[in-house]
C-alpha positions as CSV (number, residue, x, y, z in Angstrom):
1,X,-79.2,57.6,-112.4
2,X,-82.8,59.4,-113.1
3,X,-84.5,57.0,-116.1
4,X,-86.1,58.3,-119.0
5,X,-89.5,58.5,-117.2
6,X,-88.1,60.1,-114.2
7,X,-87.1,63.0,-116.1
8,X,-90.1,63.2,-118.2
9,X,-92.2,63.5,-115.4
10,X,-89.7,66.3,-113.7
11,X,-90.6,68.0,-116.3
12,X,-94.2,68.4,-115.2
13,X,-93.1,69.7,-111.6
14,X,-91.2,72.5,-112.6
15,X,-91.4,75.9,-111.0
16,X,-90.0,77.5,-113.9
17,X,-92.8,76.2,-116.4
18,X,-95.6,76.4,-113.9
19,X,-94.9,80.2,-112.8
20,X,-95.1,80.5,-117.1
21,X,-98.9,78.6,-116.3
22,X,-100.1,80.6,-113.9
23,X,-98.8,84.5,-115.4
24,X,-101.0,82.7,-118.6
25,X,-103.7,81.6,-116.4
26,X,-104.1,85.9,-114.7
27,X,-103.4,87.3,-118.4
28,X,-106.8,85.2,-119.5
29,X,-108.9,85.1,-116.7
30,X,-111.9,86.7,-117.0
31,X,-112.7,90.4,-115.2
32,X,-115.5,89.2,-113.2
33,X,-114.2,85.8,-112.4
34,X,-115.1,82.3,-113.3
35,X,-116.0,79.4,-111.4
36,X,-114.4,75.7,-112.6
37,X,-115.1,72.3,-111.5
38,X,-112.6,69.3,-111.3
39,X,-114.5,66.3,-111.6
40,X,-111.5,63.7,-110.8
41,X,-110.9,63.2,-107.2
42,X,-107.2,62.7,-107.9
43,X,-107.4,66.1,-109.3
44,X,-108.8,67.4,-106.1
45,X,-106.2,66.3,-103.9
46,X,-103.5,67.5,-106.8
47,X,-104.9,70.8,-106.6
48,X,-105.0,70.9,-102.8
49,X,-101.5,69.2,-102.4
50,X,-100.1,71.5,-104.5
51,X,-101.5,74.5,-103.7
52,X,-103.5,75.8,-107.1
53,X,-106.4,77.4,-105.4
54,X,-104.3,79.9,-103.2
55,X,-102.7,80.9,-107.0
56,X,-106.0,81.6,-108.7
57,X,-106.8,85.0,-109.8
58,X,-109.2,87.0,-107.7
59,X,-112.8,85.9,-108.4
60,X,-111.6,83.0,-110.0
61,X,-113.0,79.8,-108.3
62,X,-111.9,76.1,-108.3
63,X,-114.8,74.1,-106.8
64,X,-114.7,70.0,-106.4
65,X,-117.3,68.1,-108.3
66,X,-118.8,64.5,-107.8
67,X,-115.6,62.7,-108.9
68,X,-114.3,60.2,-106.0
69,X,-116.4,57.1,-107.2
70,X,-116.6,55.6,-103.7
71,X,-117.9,59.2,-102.4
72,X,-120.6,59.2,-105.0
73,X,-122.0,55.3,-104.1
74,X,-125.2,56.0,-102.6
75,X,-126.0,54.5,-99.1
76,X,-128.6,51.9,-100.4
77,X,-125.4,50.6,-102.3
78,X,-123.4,50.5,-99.0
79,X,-126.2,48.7,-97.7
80,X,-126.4,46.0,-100.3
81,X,-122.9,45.1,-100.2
82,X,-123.0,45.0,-96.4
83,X,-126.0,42.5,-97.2
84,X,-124.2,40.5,-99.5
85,X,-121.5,40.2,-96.4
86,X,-123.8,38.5,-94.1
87,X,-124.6,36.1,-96.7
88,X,-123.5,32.7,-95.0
89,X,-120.9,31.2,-96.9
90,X,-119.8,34.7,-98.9
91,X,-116.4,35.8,-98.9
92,X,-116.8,39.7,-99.9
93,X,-113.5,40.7,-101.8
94,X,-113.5,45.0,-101.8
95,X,-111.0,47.8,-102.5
96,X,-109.8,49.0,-99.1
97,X,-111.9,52.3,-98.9
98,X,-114.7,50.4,-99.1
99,X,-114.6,48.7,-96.0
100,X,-114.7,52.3,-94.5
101,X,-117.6,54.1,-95.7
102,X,-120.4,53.9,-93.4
103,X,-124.0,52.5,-94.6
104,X,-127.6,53.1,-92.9
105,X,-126.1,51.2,-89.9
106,X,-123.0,49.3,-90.4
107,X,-119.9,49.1,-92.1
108,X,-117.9,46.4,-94.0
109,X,-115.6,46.7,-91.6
110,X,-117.7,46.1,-88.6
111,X,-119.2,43.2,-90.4
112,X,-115.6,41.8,-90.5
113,X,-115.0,42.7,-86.8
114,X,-118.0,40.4,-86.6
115,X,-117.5,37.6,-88.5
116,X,-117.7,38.3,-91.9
117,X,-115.1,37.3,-94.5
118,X,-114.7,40.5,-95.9
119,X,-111.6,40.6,-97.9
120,X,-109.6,43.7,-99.5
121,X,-108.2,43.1,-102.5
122,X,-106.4,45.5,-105.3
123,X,-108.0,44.3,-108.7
124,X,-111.2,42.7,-109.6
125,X,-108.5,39.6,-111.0
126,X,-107.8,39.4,-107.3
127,X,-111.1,38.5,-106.2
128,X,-111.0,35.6,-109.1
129,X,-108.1,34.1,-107.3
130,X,-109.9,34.0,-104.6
131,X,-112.7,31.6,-106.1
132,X,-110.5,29.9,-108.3
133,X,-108.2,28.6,-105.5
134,X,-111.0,27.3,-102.8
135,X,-114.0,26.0,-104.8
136,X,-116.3,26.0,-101.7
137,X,-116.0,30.2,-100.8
138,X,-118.9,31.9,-103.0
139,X,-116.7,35.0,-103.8
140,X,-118.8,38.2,-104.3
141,X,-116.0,41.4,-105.4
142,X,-118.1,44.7,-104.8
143,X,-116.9,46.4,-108.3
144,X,-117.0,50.1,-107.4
145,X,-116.1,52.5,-109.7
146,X,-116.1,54.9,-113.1
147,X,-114.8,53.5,-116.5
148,X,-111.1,53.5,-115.1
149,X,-112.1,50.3,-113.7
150,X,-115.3,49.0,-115.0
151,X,-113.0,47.2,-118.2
152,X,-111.1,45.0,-115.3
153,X,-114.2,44.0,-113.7
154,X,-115.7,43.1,-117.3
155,X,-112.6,41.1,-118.4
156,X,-112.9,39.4,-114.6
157,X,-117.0,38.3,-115.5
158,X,-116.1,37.2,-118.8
159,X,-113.0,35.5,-117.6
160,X,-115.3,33.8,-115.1
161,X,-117.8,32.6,-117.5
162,X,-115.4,31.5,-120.3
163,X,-113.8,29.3,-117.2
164,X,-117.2,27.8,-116.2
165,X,-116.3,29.2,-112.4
166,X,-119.5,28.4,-110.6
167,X,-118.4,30.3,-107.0
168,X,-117.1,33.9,-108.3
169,X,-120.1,37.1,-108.9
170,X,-120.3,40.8,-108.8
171,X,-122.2,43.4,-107.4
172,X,-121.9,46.1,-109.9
173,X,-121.9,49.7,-108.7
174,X,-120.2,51.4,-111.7
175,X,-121.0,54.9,-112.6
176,X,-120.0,56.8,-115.8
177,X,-118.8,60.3,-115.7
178,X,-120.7,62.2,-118.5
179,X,-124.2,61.7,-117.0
180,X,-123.0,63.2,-113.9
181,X,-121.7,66.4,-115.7
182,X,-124.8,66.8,-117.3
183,X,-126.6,67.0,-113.8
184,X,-123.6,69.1,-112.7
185,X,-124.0,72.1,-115.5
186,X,-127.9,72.4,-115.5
187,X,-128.2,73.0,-112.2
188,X,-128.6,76.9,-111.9
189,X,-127.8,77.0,-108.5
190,X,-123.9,76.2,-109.0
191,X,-123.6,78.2,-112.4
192,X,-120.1,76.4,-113.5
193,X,-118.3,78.3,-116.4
194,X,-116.0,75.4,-117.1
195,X,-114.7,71.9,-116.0
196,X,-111.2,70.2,-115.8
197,X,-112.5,66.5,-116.9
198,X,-110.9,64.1,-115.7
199,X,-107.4,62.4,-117.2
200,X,-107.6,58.7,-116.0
201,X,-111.3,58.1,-116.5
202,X,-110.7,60.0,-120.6
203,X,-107.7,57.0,-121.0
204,X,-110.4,55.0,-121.4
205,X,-113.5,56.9,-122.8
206,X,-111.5,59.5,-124.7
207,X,-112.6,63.3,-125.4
208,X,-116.1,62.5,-127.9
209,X,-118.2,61.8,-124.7
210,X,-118.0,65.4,-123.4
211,X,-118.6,67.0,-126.3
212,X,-122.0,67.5,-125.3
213,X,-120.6,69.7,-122.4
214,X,-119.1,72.4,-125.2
215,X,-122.4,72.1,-128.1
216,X,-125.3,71.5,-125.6
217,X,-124.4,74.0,-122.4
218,X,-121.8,76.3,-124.5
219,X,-119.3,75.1,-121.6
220,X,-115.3,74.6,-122.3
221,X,-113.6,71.6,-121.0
222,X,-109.8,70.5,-121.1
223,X,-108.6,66.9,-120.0
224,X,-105.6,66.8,-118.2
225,X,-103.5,65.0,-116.3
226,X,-101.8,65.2,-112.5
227,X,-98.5,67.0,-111.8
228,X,-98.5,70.7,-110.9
229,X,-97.9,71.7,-114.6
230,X,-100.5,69.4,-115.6
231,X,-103.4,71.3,-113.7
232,X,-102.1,74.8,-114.4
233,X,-101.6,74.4,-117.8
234,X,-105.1,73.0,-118.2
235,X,-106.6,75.8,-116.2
236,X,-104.5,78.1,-118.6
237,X,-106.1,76.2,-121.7
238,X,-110.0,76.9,-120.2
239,X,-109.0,80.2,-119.4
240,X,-107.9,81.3,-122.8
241,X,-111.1,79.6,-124.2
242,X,-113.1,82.3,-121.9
243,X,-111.6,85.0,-122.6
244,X,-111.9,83.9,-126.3
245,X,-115.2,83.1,-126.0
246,X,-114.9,80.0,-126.8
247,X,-116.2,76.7,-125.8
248,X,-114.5,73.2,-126.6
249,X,-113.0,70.4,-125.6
250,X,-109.4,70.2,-125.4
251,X,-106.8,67.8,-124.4
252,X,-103.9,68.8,-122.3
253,X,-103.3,65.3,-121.5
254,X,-102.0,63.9,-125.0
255,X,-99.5,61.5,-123.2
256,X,-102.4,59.5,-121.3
257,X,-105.6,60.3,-123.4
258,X,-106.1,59.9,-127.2
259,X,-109.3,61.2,-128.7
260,X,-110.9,58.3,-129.6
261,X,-109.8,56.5,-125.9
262,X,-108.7,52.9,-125.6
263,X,-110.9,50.6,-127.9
264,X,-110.1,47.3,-126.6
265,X,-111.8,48.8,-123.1
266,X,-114.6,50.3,-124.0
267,X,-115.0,46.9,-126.4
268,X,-114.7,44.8,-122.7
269,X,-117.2,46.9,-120.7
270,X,-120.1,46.9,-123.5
271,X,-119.6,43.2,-124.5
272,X,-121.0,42.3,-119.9
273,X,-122.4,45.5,-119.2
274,X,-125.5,48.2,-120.6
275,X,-126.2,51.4,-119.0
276,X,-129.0,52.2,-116.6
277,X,-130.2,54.6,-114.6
278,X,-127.7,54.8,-111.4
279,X,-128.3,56.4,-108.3
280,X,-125.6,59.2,-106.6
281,X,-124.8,60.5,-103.6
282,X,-126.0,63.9,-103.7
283,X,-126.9,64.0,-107.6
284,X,-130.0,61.2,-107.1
285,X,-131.1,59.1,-109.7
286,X,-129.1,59.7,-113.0
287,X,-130.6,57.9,-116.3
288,X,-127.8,56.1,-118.4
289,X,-125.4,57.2,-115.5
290,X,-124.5,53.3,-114.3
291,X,-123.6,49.8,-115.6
292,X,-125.6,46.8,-114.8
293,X,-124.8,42.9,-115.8
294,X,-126.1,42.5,-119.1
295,X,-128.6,39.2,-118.9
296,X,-126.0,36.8,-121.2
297,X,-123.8,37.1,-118.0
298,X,-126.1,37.0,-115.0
299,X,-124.9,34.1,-113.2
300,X,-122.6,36.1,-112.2
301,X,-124.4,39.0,-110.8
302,X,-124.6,39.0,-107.0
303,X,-127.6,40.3,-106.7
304,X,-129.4,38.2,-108.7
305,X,-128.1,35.0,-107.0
306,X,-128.2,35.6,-103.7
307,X,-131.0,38.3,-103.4
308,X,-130.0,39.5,-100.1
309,X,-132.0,41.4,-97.5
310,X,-131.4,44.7,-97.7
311,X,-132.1,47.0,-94.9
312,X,-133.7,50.3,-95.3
313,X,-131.6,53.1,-96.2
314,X,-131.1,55.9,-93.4
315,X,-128.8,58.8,-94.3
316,X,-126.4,60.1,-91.5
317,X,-127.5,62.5,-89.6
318,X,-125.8,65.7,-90.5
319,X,-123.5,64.5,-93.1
320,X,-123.0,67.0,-96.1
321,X,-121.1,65.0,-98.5
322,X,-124.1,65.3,-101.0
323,X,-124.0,69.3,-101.1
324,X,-120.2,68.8,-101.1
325,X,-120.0,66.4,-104.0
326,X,-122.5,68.7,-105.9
327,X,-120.0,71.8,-105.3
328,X,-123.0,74.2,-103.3
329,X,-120.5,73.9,-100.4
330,X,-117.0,73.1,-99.4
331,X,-116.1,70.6,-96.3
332,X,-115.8,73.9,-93.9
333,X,-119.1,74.7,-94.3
334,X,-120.3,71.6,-93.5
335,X,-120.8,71.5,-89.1
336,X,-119.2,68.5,-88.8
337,X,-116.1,69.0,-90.1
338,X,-112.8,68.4,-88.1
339,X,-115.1,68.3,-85.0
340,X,-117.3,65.1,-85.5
341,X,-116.2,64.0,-88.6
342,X,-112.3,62.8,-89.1
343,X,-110.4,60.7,-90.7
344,X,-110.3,58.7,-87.9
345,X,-114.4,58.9,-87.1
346,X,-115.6,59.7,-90.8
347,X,-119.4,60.3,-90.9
348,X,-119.3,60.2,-94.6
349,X,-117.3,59.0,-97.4
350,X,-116.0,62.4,-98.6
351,X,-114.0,61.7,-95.3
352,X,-112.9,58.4,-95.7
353,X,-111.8,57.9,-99.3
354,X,-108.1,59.2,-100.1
355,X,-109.6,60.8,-102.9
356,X,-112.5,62.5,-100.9
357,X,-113.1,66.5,-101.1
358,X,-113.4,65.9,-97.3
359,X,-110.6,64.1,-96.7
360,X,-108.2,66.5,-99.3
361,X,-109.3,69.4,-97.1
362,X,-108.9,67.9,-93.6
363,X,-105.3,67.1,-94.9
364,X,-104.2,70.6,-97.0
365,X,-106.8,73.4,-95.6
């Protein structure tokens, strides 16, 4: 027997209400076309899975902005985390697509092939049960990510320090979205008349952080969330506010994000971490774009303990994942595409993470 959230979610997959989405989506769209940017990497692989760009009105556009967080970790960040690896004594605790993503000249998975105790886990509180149960492993978890899952790894440090746990420390890598969209709409070059933000990064930060995006750059925004229905009717939403000339933020999400986002998590990430300047693949060097350690807990940054050698960062030859995070091109523009590049032989991260533009369009295009 379907359960209540079964049949709620069915809801959001039905043909009927989605064909009622995309006749809204052609009544608004704008005569000479319009160009929008998902920023969530689950929403890229939603769109592609389901088919939404092949359904978009002539001239209309969907183009796939920097949101897979282990895309946009530059290589110098690969680098140091391979570093940290090679640490004697370290066990490296990392989500699984880490281990993947090439750096100047290794991997973390070829420094597990040899030797290293490089460990995937699924949640920063994984990583602390590592160090809690053998006292003599030095635990470093490689916390990757935007504010979806910047909260756990705070609640892990503080957790950490409140226990006195001498042998657990992070290498933080944590990016936050707005900065990025900033870079994204005031570059000329891509001219992006709207963006579908991002629903499980807005649980957390809520809709006031974009509102720059609609007052600043006069460009509309709807959060929204995953199914079929989910994307159309927030590309309907945007494409009413164009024809309307308006631009705002909207939510289309209202069963996942409130306005004013989760509290308690945004409470957890600025009580261990402060902004700074971050760098991204393909953006550069964003100010007030990252998290770093604040200095109350930095016994437990990585970095700062073990102060590994890091070796100097070389790009891969022919990789396009930064134009391709930045939307100037798509993954079949890029030369390496399905011949050197695969899944199975990724070049770049775009091909390695599940949520990669890369990998979406090796799998649906």
């Amino acid at each position: 027997m379907e359960n209540a959230l079964d049949a709620q979610l069915r809801k959001f997959k039905d043909p009927t209400l989605a064909r009622e989405m995309v006749e809204a989506i052609r009544a608004f769209a704008p005569s000479g076309g319009a160009r929008l940017m998902e920023v969530c990497g689950t929403h890229t692989v939603a769109i592609a899975r389901a088919g939404i760009r092949d359904l978009m009105p002539e001239g209309t556009v969907l183009s796939s902005g920097p949101g897979c967080p282990v895309c946009v970790t530059c290589n110098h960040d690969i680098d140091t985390a391979i570093a940290l690896a090679r640490v004697p004594g370290v066990t490296l605790a990392t989500f699984g697509d880490m281990t993947r993503v090439p750096g100047s000249t290794s991997s973390l998975l070829a420094e597990q092939a040899a030797g290293a105790d490089v460990q995937v886990v699924y949640s920063p509180l994984d990583a602390l049960a590592l160090a809690e149960a053998d006292s003599s492993k030095q635990v470093v978890f490689v916390g990757v990510g935007f504010e979806t899952t910047t909260p756990l790894v705070a609640r892990a440090i503080k957790r950490a320090a409140d226990a006195g746990l001498r042998n657990f420390s992070v290498f933080g890598a944590h990016k936050n979205m707005p900065g990025a969209l900033e870079a994204i709409v005031s570059d000329e070059r891509l001219k992006v008349d709207a963006l579908i933000l991002p629903g499980h990064v807005s649980t957390i930060i809520g809709a006031k952080p974009y509102q720059f995006l609609a007052q600043r750059y006069g460009i509309p925004g709807v959060i929204t969330g995953f199914e079929p229905v989910d994307v159309l009717q927030g590309i309907a939403m945007i494409m009413r506010q164009l024809h309307e000339g308006r631009a705002e933020i909207e939510i289309a999400y209202a069963r996942g994000v409130m306005p004013q986002g989760n509290p308690t998590a945004l409470a957890a990430i600025d009580e261990v971490f402060e902004t700074c300047t971050a760098t991204w693949r393909g953006l550069g060097d964003i100010p007030e774009s990252g998290y770093r350690i604040r200095d109350e807990f930095e016994a437990y940054d990585a970095v700062k303990r073990f102060q590994p050698e890091v070796e100097p960062t070389v790009e891969p030859k022919g990789c396009k994942c930064g134009d391709v995070l930045r939307g100037i091109m798509t993954p079949k523009e890029c030369p390496l595409f399905r011949t050197v590049c695969t899944p199975e032989n990724p070049i770049g991260p775009c091909m390695v993470s599940s949520e990669g533009t890369c990998a979406a369009y090796y799998r649906y295009y």
